[in-house]
C-alpha positions as CSV (number, residue, x, y, z in Angstrom):
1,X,38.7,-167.7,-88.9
2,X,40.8,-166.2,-86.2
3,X,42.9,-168.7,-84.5
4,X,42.2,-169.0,-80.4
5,X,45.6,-169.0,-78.5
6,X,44.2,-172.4,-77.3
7,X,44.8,-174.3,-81.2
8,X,48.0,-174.3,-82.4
9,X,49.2,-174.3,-85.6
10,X,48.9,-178.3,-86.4
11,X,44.9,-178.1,-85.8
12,X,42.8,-177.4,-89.2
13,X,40.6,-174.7,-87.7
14,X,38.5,-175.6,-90.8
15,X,37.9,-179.1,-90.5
16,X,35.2,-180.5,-88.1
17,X,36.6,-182.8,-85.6
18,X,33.8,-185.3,-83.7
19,X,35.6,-184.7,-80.5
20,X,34.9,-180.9,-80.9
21,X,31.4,-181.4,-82.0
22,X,30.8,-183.4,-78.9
23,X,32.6,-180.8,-76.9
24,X,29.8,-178.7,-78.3
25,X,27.0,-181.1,-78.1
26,X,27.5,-180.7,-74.3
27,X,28.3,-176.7,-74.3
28,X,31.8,-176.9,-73.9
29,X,34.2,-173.9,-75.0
30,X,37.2,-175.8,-77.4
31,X,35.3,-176.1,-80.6
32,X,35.0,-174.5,-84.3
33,X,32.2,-172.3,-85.7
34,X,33.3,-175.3,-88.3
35,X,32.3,-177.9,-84.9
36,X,29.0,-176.0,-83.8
37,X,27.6,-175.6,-87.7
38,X,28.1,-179.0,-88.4
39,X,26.8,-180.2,-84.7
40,X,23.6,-177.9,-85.7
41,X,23.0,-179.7,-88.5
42,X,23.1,-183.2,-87.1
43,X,21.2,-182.2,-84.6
44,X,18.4,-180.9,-87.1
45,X,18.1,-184.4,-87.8
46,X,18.2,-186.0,-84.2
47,X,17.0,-183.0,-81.4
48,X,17.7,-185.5,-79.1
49,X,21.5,-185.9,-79.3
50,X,22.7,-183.7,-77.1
51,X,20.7,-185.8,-74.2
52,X,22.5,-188.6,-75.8
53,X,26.0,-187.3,-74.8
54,X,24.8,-186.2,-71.6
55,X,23.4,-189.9,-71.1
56,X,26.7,-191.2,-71.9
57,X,28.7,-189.1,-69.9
58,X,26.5,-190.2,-66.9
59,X,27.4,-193.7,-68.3
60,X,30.6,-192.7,-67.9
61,X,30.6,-191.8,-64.7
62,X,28.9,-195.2,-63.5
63,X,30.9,-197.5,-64.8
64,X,34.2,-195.9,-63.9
65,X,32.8,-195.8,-60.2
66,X,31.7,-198.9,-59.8
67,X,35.2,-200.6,-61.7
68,X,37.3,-198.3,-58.8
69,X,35.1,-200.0,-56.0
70,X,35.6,-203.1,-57.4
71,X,39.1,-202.8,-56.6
72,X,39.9,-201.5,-60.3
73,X,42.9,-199.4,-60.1
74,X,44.5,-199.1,-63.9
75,X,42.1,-197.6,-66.7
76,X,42.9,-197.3,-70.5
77,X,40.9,-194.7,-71.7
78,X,40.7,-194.8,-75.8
79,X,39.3,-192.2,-77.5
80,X,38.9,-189.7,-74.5
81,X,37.5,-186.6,-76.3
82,X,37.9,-183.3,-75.2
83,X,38.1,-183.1,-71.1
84,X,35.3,-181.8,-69.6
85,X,33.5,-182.3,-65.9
86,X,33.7,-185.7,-64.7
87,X,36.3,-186.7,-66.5
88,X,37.7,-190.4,-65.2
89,X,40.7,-189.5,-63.5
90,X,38.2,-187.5,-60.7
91,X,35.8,-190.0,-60.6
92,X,38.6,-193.2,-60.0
93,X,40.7,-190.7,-57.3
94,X,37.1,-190.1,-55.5
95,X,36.9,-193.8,-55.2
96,X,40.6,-194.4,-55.1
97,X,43.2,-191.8,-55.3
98,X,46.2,-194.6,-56.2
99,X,44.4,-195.0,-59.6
100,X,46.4,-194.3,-62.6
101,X,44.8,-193.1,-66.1
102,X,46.0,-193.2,-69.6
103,X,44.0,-191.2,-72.0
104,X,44.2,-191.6,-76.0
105,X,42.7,-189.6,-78.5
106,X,43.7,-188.7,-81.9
107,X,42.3,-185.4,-82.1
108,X,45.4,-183.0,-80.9
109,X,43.2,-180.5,-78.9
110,X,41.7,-183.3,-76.8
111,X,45.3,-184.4,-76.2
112,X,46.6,-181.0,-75.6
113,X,43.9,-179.6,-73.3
114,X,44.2,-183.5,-71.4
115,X,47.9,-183.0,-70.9
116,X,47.4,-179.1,-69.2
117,X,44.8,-180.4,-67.1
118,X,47.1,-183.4,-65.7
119,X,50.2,-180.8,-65.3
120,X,51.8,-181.7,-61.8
121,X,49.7,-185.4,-61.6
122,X,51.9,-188.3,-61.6
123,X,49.4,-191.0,-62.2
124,X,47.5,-189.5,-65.0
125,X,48.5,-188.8,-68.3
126,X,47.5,-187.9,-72.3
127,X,49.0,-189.4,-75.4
128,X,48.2,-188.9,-79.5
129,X,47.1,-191.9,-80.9
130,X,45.1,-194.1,-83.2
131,X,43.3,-196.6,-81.3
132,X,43.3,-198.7,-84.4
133,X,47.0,-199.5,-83.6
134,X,46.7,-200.8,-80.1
135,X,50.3,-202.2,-80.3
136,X,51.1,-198.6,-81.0
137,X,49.2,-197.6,-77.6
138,X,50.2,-200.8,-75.6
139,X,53.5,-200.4,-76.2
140,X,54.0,-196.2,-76.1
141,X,56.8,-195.1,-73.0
142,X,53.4,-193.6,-71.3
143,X,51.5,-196.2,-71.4
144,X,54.1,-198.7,-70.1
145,X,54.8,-195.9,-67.5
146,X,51.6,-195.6,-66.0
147,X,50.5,-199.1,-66.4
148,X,51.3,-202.6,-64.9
149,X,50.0,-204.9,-67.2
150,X,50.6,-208.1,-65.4
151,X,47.7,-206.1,-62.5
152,X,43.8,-205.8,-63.7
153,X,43.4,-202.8,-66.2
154,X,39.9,-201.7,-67.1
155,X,39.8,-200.5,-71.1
156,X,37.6,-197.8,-71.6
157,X,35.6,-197.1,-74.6
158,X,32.9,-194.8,-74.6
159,X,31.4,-193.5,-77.7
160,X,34.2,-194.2,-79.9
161,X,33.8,-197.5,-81.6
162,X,31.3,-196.5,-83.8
163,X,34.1,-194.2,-85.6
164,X,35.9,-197.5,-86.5
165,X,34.4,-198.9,-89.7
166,X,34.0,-202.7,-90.4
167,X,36.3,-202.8,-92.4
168,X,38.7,-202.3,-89.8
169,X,37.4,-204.9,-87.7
170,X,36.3,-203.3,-84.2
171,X,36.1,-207.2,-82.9
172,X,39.5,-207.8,-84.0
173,X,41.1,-203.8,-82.6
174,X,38.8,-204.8,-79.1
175,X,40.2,-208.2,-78.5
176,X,43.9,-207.0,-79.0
177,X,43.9,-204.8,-76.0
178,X,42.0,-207.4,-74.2
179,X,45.3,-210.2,-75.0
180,X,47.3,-208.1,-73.5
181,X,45.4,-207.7,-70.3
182,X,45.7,-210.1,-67.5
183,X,42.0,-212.0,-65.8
184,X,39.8,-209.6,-63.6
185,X,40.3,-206.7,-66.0
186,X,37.0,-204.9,-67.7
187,X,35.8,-203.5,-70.7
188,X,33.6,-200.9,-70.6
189,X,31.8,-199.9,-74.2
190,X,29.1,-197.7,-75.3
191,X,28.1,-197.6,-78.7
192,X,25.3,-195.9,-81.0
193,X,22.7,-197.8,-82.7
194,X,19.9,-197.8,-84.9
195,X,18.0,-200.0,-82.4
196,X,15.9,-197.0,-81.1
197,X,12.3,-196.0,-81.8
198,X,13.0,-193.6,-84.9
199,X,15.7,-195.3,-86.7
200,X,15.4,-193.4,-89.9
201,X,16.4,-190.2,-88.8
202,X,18.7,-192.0,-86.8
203,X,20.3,-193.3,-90.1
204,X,19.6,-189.3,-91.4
205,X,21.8,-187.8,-88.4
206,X,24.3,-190.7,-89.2
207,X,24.6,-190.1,-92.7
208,X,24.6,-185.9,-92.0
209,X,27.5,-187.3,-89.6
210,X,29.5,-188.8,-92.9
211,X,29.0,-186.1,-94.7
212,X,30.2,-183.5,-92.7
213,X,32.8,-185.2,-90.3
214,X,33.9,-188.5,-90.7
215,X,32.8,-192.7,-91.0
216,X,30.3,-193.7,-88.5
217,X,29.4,-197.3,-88.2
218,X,25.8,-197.2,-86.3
219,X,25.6,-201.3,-85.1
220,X,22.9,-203.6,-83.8
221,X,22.6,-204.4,-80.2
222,X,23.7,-207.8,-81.2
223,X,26.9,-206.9,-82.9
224,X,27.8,-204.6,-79.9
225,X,27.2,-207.0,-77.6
226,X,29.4,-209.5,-79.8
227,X,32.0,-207.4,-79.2
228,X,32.0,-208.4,-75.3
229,X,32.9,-212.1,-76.7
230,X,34.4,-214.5,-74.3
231,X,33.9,-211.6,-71.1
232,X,31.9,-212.1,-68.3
233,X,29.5,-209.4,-68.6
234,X,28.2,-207.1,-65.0
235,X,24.7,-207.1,-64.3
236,X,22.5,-205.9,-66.3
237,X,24.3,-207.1,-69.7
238,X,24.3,-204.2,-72.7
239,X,21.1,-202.1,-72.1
240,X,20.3,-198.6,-73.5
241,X,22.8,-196.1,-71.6
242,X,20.3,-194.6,-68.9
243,X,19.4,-198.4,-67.6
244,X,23.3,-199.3,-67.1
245,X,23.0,-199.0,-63.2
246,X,20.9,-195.5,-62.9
247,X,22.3,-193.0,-60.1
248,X,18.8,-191.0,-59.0
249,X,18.3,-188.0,-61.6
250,X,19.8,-190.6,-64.5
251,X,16.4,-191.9,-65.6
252,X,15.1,-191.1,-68.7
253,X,11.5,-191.8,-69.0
254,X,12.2,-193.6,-72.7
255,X,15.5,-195.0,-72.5
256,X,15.6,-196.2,-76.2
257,X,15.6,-192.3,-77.0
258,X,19.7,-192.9,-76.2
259,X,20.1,-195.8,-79.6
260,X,23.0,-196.1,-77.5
261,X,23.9,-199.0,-75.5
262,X,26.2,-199.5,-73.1
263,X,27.9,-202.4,-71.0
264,X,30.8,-203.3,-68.8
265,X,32.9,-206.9,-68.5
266,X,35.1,-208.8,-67.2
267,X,37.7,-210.8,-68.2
268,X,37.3,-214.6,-66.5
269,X,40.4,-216.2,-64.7
């Protein structure tokens, strides 16, 4: 296919990347035909996904506001995708504009499209990495830039854990970045499930998902809500994404249509 002046020459035009299929999941403009014929057939499986995303990205937008009027001013966002509206830079600078943001993806468009949005703004920036390697992250010039470690810092990780397979222990990879934060910091997760009222073609879209892109790990509530071990967790606790603290026009009338849950925590003094 003809290359867009957007994707340069180290992106695989012909490789499906899950940060462009979500980019196309919500409409967005920097994906593949490769992205949109494998998001197609996914969503043959599970019509519903694309309210999914949109259900977490109003998750998203929640949690981010309420951490920046709780006084939340460093955020550590893994696995940021491709930028599109409301990303959490403009939702933290609404509530506070001192707020500083580090995003980390490992796709290089989300990274490269990241970093031209935040040309000219200090206390935001974009780096390429694994978040599998958070020493890696913790420790990157950027990272150590932006953020003061021995302040709160709220890690971020929306829709991106279930990428990381068990065998790479998600517990373990969550808890790291937690060490290094100090008490009063928050972690913010959202996760897919099978936990919803059609898990087979749950499992279906999953396994289309495998096939076409890359692992996914689908988890019980349970084990997401293990992953919050030894945090304080807000009000209401890990719920499916549209009953984390609904803004009007949030609802859905069947929440467990999401298989997604979501919660935020806080690390105890």
């Amino acid at each position: 296919m003809e290359r867009p002046t957007w994707a340069g020459p180290e992106i695989d035009v012909d490789k499906p990347s899950a940060a462009r299929i979500y980019d196309a999941h919500l409409g967005g403009f920097h994906n593949f035909q490769v992205d949109r014929e494998a998001a197609a057939k996914i969503v043959a499986f599970m019509p519903e996904l694309p309210e999914i995303m949109r259900a977490n990205r109003s998750f998203l937008r929640r949690a981010v506001h309420h951490l920046a009027g709780e006084g939340i001013t460093q955020f550590l966002d893994l696995g940021s995708g491709i930028p599109t509206v409301g990303n959490v830079h403009e939702i933290a600078w609404k509530a506070n504009p001192d707020c500083r943001i580090v995003y980390v993806d490992s796709d290089p468009i989300a990274v490269s499209h990241s970093r031209t949005i935040l040309t000219g703004l200090d206390r935001a920036t974009a780096i390429r990495a694994d978040l599998r390697r958070p020493q890696e992250i913790l420790a990157h010039e950027e990272t150590q830039r932006l953020l003061d470690f021995s302040q709160p810092v709220a890690v971020l990780m929306f829709a991106v854990l279930h990428f990381v397979p068990d065998s790479d222990d998600p517990r373990a990879i969550v808890r790291e970045y937690l060490d290094a934060t100090v008490p009063g910091s928050c972690l913010a997760i959202s996760h897919a499930s099978l936990e919803g009222p059609e898990p087979e073609r749950a499992e279906d879209a999953t396994n289309q998902f495998r096939r076409s892109v890359t692992d996914f790990s689908m988890r019980t509530r349970a084990e997401i809500t293990a992953l919050f071990d030894g945090l304080e967790l807000i009000d209401p606790g890990v719920v499916y994404l549209p009953q984390w603290r609904p803004d009007p026009g949030d609802e859905i009338g069947d929440a467990q249509r999401t298989s997604t849950f979501a919660g935020v925590a806080r690390k105890r003094g």
